[in-house]
C-alpha positions in Angstrom: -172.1 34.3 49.1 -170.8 37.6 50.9 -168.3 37.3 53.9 -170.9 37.5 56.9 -168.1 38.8 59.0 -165.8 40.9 57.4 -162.1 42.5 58.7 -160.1 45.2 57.5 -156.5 44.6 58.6 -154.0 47.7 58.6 -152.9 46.7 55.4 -156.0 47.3 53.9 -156.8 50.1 55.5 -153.4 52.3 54.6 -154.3 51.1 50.6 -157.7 53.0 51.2 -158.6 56.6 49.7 -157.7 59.1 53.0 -160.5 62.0 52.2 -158.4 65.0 51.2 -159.2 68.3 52.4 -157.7 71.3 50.7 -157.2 75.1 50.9 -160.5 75.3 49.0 -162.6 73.5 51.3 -163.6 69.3 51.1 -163.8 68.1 47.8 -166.4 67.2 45.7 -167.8 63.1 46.1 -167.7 62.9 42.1 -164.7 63.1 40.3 -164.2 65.2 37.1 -162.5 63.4 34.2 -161.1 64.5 31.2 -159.2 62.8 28.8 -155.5 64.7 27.2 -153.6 65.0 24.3 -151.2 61.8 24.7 -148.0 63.5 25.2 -149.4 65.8 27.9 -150.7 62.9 29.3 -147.4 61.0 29.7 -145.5 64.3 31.2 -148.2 63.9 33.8 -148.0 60.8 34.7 -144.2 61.4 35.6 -145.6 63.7 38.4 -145.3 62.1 41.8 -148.2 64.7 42.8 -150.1 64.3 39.6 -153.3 64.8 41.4 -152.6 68.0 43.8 -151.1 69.7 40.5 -153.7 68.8 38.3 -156.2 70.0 40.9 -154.4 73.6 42.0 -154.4 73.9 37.9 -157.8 73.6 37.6 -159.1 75.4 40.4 -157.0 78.3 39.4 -157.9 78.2 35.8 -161.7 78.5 36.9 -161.7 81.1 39.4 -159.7 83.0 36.9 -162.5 82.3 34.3 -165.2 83.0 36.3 -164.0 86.6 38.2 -163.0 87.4 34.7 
């Protein structure tokens, strides 16, 4: 049976997603996913901003794609 009465402490709330808003604009609601060759994989996941990296690279890659 569900809690009838719910709470979100401040804990919880600081390990929720914050919506992220970039240079670009808001981002999509679905995420893209792509799986990598191992070892570029593991470099990665050493970055401490895995995510804004990953998503700079990616945008740049496509507007270069596309205007080109």
């Amino acid at each position: 049976m569900p809690n009838p009465n719910p709470v979100q402490n401040e804990k919880l709330k600081a390990k929720q997603f914050k919506k992220v808003i970039t240079p670009d604009g808001e981002l999509a609601e679905k995420p893209c996913a792509v799986r990598l060759p191992k070892d570029i994989d593991g470099i990665l996941r050493q970055f401490p901003d895995r995510n804004e990296f990953l998503r700079e690279v990616i945008t740049k890659a496509v507007k270069e794609r596309v205007a080109g």
